[in-house]
C-alpha positions as a LaTeX table, in Angstrom:
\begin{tabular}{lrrr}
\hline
Residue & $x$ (\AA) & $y$ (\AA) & $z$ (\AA) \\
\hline
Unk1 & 47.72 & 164.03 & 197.41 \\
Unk2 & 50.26 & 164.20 & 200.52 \\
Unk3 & 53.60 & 166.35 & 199.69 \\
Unk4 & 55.33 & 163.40 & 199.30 \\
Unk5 & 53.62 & 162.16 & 196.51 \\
Unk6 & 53.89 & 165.42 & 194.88 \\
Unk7 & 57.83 & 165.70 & 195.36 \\
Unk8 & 58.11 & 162.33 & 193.75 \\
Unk9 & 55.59 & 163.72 & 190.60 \\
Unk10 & 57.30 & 167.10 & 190.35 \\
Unk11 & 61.49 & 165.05 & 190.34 \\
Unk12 & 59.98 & 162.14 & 187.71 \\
Unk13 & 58.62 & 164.66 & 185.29 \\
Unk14 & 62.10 & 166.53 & 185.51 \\
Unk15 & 63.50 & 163.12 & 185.10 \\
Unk16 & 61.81 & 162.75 & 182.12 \\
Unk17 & 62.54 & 166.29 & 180.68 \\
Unk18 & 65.79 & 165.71 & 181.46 \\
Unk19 & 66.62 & 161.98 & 179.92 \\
Unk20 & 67.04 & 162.77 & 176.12 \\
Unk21 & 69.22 & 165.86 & 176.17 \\
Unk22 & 71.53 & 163.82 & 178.81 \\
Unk23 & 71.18 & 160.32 & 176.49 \\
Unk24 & 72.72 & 162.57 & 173.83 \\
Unk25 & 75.26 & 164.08 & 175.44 \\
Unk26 & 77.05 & 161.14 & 176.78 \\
Unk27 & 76.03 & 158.74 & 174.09 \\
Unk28 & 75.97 & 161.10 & 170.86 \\
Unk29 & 75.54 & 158.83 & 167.55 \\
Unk30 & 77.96 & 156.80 & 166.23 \\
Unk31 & 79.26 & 157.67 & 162.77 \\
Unk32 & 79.32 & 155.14 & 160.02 \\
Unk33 & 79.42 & 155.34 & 156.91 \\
Unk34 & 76.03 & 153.65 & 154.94 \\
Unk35 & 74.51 & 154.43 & 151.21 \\
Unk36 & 72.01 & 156.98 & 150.92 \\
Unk37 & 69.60 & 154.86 & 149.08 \\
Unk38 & 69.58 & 150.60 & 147.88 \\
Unk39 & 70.82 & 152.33 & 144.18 \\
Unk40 & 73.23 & 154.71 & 145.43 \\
Unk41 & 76.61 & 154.90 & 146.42 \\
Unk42 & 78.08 & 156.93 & 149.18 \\
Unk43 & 76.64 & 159.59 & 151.42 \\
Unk44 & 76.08 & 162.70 & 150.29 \\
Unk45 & 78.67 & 165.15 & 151.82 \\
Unk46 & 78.88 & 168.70 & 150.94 \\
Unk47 & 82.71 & 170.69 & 150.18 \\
Unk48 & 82.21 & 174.29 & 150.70 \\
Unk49 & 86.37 & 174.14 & 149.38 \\
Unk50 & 84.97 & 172.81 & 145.92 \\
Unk51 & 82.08 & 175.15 & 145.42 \\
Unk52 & 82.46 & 177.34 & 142.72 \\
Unk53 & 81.92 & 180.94 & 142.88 \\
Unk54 & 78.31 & 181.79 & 141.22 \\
Unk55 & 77.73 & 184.54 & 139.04 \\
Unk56 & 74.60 & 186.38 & 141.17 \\
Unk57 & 72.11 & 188.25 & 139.14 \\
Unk58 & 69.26 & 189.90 & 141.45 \\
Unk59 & 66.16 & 189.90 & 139.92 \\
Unk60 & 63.72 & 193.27 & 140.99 \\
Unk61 & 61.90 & 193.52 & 137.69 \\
Unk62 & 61.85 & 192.49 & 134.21 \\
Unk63 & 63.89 & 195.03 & 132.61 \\
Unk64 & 66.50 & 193.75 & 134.70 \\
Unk65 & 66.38 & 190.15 & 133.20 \\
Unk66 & 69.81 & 188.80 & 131.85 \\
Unk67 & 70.24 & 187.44 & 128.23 \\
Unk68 & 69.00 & 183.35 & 127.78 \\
Unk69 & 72.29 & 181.47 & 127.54 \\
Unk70 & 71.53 & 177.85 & 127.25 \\
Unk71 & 73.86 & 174.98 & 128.54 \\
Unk72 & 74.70 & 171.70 & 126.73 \\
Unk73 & 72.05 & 169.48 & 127.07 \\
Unk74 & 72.07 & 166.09 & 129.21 \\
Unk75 & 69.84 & 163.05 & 128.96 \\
Unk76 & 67.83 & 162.43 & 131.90 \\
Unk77 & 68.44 & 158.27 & 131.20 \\
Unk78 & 72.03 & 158.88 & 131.10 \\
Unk79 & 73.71 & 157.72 & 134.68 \\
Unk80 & 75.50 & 161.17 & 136.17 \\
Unk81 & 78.36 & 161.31 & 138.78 \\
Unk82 & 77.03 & 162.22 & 142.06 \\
Unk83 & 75.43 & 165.69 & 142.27 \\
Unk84 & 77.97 & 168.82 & 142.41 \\
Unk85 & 78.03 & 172.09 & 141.88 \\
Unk86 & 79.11 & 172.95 & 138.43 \\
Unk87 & 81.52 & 175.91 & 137.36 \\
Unk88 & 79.15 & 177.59 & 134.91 \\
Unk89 & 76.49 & 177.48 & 137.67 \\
Unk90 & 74.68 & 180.77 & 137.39 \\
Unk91 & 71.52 & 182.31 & 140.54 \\
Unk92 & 69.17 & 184.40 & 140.25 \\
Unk93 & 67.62 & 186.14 & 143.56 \\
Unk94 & 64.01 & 187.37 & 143.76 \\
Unk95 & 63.43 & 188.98 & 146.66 \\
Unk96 & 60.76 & 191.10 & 148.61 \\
Unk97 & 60.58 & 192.45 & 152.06 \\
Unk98 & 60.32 & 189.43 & 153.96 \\
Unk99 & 62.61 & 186.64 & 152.07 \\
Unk100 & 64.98 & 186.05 & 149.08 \\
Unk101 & 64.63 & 183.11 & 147.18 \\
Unk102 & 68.02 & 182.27 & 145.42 \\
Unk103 & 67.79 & 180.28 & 142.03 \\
Unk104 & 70.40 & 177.60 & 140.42 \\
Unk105 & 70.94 & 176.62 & 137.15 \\
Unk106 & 72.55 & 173.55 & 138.51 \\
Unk107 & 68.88 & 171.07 & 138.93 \\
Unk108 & 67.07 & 174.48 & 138.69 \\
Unk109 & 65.51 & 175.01 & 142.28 \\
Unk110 & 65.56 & 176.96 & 144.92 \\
Unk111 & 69.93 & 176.79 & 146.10 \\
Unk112 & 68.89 & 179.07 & 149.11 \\
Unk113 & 66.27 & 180.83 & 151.16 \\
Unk114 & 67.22 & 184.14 & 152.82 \\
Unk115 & 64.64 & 185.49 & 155.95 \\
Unk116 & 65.24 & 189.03 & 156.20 \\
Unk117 & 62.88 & 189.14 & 158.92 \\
Unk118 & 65.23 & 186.88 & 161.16 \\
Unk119 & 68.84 & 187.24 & 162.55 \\
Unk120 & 70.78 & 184.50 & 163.10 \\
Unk121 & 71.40 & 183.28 & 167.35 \\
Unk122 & 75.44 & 183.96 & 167.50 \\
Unk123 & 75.14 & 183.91 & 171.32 \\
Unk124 & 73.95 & 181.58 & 173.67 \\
Unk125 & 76.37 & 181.88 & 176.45 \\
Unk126 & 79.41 & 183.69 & 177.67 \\
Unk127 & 81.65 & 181.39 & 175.72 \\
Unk128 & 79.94 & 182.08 & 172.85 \\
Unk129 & 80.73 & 185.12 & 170.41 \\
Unk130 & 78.78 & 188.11 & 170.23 \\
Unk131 & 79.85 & 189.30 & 166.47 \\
Unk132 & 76.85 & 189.60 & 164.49 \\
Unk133 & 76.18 & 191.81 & 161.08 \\
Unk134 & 73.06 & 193.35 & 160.04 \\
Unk135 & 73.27 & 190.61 & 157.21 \\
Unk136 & 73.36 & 187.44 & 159.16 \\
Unk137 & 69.98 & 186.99 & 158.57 \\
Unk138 & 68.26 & 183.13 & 158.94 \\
Unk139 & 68.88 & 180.73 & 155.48 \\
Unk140 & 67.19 & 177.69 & 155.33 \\
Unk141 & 69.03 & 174.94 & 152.82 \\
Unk142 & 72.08 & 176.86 & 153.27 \\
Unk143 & 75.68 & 174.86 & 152.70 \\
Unk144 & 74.19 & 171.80 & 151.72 \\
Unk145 & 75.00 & 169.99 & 147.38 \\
Unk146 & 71.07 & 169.62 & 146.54 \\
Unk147 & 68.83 & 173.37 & 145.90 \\
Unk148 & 65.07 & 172.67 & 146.86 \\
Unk149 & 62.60 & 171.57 & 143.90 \\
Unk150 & 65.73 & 169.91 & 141.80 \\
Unk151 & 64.51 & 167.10 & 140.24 \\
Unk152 & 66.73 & 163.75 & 140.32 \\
Unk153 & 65.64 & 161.31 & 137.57 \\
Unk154 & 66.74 & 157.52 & 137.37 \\
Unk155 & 67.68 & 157.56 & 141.36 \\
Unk156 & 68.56 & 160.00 & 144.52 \\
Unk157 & 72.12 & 162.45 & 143.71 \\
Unk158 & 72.08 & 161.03 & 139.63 \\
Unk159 & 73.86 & 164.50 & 139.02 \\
Unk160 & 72.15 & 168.13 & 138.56 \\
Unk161 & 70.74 & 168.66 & 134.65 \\
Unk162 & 72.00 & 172.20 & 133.53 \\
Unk163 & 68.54 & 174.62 & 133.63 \\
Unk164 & 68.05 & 178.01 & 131.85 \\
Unk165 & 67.27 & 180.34 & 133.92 \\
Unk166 & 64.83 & 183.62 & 133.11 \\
Unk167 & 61.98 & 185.83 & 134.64 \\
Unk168 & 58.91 & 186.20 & 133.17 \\
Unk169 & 57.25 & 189.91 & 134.14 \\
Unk170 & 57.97 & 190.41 & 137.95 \\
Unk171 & 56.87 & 187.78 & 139.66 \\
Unk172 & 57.14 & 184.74 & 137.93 \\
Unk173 & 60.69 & 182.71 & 137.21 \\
Unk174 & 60.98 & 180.15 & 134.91 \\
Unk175 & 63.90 & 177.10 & 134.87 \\
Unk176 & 64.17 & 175.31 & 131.83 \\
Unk177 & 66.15 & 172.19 & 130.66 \\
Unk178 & 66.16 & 170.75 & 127.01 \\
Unk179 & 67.74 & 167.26 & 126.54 \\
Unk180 & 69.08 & 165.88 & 123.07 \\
Unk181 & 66.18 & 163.33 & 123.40 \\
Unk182 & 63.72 & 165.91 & 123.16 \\
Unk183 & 62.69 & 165.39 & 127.11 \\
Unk184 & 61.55 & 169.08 & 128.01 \\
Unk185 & 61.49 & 170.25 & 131.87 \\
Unk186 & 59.98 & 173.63 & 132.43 \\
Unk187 & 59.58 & 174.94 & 136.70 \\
Unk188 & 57.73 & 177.89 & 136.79 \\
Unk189 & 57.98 & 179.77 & 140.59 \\
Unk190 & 55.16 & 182.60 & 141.54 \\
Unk191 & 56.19 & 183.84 & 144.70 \\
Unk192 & 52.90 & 184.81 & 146.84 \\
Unk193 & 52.64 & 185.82 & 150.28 \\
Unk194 & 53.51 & 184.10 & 153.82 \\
Unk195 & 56.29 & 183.08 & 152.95 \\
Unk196 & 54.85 & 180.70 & 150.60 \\
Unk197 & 56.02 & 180.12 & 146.63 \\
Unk198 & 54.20 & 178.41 & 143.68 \\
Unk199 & 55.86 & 175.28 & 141.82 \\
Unk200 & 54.17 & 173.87 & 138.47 \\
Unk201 & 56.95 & 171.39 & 136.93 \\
Unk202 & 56.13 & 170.44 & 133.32 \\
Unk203 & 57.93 & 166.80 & 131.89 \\
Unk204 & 56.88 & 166.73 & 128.37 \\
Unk205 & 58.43 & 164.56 & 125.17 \\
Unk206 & 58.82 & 166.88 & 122.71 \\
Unk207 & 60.45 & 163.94 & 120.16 \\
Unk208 & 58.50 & 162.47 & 117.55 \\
Unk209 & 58.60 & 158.59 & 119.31 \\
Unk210 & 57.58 & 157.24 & 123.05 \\
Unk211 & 59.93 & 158.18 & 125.43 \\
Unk212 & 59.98 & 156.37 & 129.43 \\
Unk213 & 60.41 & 159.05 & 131.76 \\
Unk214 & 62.45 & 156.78 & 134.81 \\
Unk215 & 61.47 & 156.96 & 138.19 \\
Unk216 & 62.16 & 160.36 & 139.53 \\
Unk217 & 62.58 & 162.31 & 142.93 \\
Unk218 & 61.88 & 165.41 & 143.54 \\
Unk219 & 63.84 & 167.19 & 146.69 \\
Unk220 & 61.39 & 169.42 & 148.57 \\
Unk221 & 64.13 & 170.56 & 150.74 \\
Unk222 & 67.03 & 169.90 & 153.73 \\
Unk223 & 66.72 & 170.90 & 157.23 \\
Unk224 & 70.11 & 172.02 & 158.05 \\
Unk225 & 71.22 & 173.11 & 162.22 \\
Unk226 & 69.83 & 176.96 & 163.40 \\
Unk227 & 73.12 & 177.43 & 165.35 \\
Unk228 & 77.01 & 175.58 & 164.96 \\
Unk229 & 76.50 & 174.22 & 168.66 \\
Unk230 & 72.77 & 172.45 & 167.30 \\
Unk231 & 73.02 & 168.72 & 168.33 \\
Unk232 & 70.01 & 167.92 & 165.61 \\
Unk233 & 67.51 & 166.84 & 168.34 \\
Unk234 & 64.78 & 169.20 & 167.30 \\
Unk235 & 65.68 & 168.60 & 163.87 \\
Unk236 & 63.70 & 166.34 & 161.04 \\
Unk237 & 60.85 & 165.49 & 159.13 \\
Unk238 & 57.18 & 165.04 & 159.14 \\
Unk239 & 54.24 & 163.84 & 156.42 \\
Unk240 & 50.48 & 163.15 & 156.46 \\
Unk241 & 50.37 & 159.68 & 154.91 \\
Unk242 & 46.95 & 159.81 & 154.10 \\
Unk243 & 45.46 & 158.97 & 157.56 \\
Unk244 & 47.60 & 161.03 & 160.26 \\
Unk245 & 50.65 & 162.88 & 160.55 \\
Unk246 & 54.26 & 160.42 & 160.84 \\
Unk247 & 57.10 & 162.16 & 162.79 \\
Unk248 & 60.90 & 161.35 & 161.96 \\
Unk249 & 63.35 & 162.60 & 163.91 \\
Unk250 & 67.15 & 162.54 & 164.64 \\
Unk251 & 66.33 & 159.28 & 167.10 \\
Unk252 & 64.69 & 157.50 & 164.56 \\
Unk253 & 68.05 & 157.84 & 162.34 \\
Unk254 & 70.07 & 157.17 & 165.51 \\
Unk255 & 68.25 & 153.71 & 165.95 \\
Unk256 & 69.17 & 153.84 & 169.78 \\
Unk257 & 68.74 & 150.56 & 171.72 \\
Unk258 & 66.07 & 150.66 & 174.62 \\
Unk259 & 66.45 & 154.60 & 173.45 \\
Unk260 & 69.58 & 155.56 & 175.12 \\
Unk261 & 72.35 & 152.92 & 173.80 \\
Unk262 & 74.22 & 153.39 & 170.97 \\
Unk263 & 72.98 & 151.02 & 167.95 \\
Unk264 & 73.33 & 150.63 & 164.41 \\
Unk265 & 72.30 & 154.10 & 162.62 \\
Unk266 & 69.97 & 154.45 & 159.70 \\
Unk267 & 70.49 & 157.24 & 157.03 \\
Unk268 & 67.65 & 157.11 & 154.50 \\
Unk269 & 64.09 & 156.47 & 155.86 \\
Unk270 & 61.41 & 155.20 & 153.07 \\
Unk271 & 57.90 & 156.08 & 153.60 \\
Unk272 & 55.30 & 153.32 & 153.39 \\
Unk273 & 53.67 & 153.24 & 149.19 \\
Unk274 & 50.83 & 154.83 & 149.54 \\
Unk275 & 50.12 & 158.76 & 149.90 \\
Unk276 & 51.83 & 161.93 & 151.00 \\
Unk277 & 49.33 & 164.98 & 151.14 \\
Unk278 & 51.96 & 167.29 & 152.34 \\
Unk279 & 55.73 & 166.76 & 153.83 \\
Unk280 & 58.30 & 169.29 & 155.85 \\
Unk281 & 61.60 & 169.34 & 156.66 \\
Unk282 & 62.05 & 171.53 & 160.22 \\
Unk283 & 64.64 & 172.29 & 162.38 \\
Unk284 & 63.47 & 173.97 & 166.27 \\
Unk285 & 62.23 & 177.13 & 164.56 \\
Unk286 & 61.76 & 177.15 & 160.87 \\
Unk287 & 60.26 & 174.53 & 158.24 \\
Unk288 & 60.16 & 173.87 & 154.49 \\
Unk289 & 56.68 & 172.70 & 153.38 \\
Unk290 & 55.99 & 171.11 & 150.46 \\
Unk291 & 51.91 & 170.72 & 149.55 \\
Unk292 & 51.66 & 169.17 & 145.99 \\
Unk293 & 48.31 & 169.22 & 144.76 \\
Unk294 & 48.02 & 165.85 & 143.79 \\
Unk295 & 49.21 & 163.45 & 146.67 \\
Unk296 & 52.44 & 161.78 & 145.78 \\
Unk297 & 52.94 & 158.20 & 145.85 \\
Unk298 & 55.75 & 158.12 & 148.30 \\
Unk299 & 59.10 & 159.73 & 149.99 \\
Unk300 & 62.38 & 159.43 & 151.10 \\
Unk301 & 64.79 & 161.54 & 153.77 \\
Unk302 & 68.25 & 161.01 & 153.81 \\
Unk303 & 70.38 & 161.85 & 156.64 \\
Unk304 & 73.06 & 163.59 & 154.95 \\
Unk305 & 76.82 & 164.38 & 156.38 \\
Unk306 & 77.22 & 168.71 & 156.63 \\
Unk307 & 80.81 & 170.30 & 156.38 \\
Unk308 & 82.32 & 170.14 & 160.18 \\
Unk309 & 82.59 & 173.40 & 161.57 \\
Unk310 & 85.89 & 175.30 & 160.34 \\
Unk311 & 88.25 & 176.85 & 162.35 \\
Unk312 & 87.24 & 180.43 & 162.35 \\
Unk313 & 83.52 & 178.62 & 163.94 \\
Unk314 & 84.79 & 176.58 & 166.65 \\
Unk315 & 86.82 & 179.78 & 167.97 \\
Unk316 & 83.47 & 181.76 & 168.07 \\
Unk317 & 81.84 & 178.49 & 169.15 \\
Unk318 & 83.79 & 176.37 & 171.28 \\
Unk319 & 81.63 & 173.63 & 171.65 \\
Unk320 & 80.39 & 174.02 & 168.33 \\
Unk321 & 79.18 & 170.41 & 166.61 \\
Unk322 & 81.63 & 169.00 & 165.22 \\
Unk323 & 79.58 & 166.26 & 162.93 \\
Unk324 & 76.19 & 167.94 & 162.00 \\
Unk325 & 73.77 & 166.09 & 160.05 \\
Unk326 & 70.64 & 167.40 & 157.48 \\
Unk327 & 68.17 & 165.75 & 156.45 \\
Unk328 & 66.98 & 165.78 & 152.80 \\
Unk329 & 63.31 & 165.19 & 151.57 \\
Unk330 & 62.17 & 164.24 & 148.51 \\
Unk331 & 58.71 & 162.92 & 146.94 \\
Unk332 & 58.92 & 160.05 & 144.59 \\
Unk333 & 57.62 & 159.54 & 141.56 \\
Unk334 & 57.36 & 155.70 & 139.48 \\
Unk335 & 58.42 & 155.52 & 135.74 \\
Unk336 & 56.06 & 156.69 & 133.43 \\
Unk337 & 55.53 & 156.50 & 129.36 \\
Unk338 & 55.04 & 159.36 & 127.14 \\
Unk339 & 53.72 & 159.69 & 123.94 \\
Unk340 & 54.85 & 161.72 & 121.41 \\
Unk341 & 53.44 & 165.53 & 122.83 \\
Unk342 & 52.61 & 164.25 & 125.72 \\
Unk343 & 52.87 & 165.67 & 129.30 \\
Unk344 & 53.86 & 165.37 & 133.36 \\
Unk345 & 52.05 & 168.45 & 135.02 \\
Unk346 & 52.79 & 168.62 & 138.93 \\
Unk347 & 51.82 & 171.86 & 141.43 \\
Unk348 & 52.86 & 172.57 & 144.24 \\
Unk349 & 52.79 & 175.30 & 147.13 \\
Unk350 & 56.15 & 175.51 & 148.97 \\
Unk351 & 56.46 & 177.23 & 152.42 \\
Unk352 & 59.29 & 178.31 & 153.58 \\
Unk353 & 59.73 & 180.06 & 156.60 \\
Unk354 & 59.21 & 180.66 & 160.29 \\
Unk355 & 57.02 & 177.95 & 162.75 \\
Unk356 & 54.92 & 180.73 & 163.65 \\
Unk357 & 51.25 & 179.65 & 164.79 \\
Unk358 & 49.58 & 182.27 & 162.94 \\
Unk359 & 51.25 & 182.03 & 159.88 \\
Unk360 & 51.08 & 178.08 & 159.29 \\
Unk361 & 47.31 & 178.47 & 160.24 \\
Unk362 & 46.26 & 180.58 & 157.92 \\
Unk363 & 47.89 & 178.21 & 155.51 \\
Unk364 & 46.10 & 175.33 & 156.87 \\
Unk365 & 42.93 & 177.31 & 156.22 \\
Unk366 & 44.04 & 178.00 & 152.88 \\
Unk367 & 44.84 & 174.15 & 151.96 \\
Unk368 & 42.76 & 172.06 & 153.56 \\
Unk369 & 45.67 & 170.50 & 155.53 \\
Unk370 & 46.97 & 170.24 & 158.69 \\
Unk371 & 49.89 & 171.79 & 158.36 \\
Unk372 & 50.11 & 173.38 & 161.53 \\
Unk373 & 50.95 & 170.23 & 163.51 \\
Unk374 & 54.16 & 171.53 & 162.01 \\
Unk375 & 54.41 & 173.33 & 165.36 \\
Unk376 & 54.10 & 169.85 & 167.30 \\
Unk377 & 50.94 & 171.15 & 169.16 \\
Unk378 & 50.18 & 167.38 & 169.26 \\
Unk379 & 49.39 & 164.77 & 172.01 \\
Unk380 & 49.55 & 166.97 & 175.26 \\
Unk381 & 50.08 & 169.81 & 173.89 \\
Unk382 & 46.88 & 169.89 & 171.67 \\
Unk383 & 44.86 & 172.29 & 173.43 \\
Unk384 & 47.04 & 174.97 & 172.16 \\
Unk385 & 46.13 & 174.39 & 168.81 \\
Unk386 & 42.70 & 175.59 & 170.08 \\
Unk387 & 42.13 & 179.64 & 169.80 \\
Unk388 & 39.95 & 179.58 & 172.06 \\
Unk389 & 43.20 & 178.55 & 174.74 \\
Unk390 & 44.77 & 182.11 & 173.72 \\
Unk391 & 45.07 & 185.55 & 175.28 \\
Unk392 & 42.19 & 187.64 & 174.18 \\
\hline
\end{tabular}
């Protein structure tokens, strides 16, 4: 090959590095208001203003275990306003050396997930602050309405059923709701190792008739921006369907024409009926993984609208984003009839944590799925999902 052949090679692969970051900087998305989903209304937006403050209770053993209080009981077939926070809401933080997992009563899931291992990036440039605390650490699902593993029953944001929450010995934590129709929901969380937690959610009619359980969703997380000045490029989600691993990403909601034009953009993307072995929401450097042990039937991400950045941000962060999207995942589930006694039983392993190689191998290993193409070692990168390809 003659030098000039290379010099065109070497400037069209820059080219082609190049193109997206420059498509979204001079042609950013276009807001517009659209539903969430065909039976909701209005996009989901989180108010940090509105938020009550929670009463925090950190969990280290079980002699530190607050008194049951239960909460009036809701109906799961009764239509809800749109999900917020409540003022009674009450957490509850297990933690270990590596990660705090923060509990709601409000859906009873996981509100936030603290990696102590992990400061936040406060500088990237010059312009950029450099004030940083020893407690900045990383959060995943941080500032946004829905808490990971909340359960939404009748259709997507139908309002957050009030949970009781308690710990069961030292590792275990139990959420549990009680409706006036006798519809029982009990989440039990084991938190293992890796960064990985253990979900069984039991739906069981405890009345003394059939009861229909309605189609339900259940969020397996958001994947929220790793910096204020994140444009959401790296950011989205990604399943196995049954056959291979589908990719969604902030272009897909952006719905570009010929890739680079503004065009009409989509906020909730359906997967195809069928199967979903595993599913993640990711940003550049961390993921939540959801592996249920039964394949569910189908999913759907929402791009949701975040809080713009607030004053005190933009002055650290100048060029800070000022309309940041997440995107929330949830597995869905059809309607279903119980008998009298009957029962819903649903596992499922959550990760949630860094996109380390190492780690989301040995968790492929463990599952029997390929949850490391989390890392995107895919197409021409796939050699590096070979060991053999590694420093010895």
């Amino acid at each position: 090959m003659d030098r000039k052949s290379i010099v065109i090679l070497v400037f069209s692969i820059i080219g082609l590095i190049a193109w997206f970051p420059l498509v979204n900087k001079y042609y950013p998305p276009q807001e517009q208001s659209r539903n969430v989903a065909e039976n909701q209304d209005g996009a989901v937006i989180t108010d940090q203003g509105n938020t009550a403050q929670a009463e925090e209770t950190i969990l280290q053993s079980s002699e530190t275990a607050p008194a049951v209080t239960r909460t009036p009981a809701v109906a799961i077939s009764t239509p809800q306003e749109s999900a917020t926070v409540p003022e009674n809401e009450s957490l509850l933080i297990w933690e270990n050396d590596n990660l705090a997992y923060e509990f709601t009563s409000a859906g009873g899931g996981i509100k936030t997930v603290i990696l102590k291992k992990y400061q936040e990036t406060t500088k990237c440039s010059d312009e950029e602050s450099e004030e940083t605390t020893e407690t900045d650490h990383v959060r995943l699902n941080v500032n946004v309405p829905t808490p990971a593993l909340n359960l939404f029953f009748g259709k997507l944001d139908n309002g957050f059923l009030p949970y009781t929450l308690r710990q069961e010995g030292d590792d275990e934590i139990q959420a549990e709701y009680l409706g006036p129709d006798g519809i029982r929901v009990l989440k039990t969380f084991q938190p293992g190792t890796n960064y990985v937690i253990e979900a069984k959610i039991t739906i069981e009619n405890t009345s003394y008739e059939p009861k229909v359980i309605p189609e339900h969703y259940l969020v397996t997380g958001t994947a929220t921006p790793t910096k204020p000045t994140d444009t959401g490029m790296y950011m989205g989600m990604r399943y196995h369907n049954g056959e291979g691993v589908e990719e969604i990403k902030e272009s897909w909601f952006a719905n570009r024409t010929l890739g680079c034009f503004p065009g009409t953009p989509r906020t909730v993307y359906p997967s195809e009926p069928g199967m979903v072995r595993w599913t993640a929401v990711e940003n550049q450097f961390f993921a939540m993984l959801a592996i249920p042990e039964e394949p569910a039937p189908g999913l759907v991400t929402q791009q949701i609208n975040l809080a713009p950045p607030t004053q005190e941000i933009l002055k650290a962060f100048p060029k800070a984003n000022m309309a940041p999207k997440g995107y929330q995942n949830s597995l869905s589930y059809p309607a279903q009839e119980l008998e009298p006694g009957d029962t819903i039983e649903r596992s499922f392993k959550f990760f949630t944590g860094p996109k380390e190689y190492q780690t989301l191998t040995k968790l492929s290993q463990r599952t029997g799925e390929e949850v490391d193409s989390v890392m995107g070692f895919d197409g021409f990168f796939w050699f590096l999902r070979d060991k053999r390809c590694c420093v010895r």
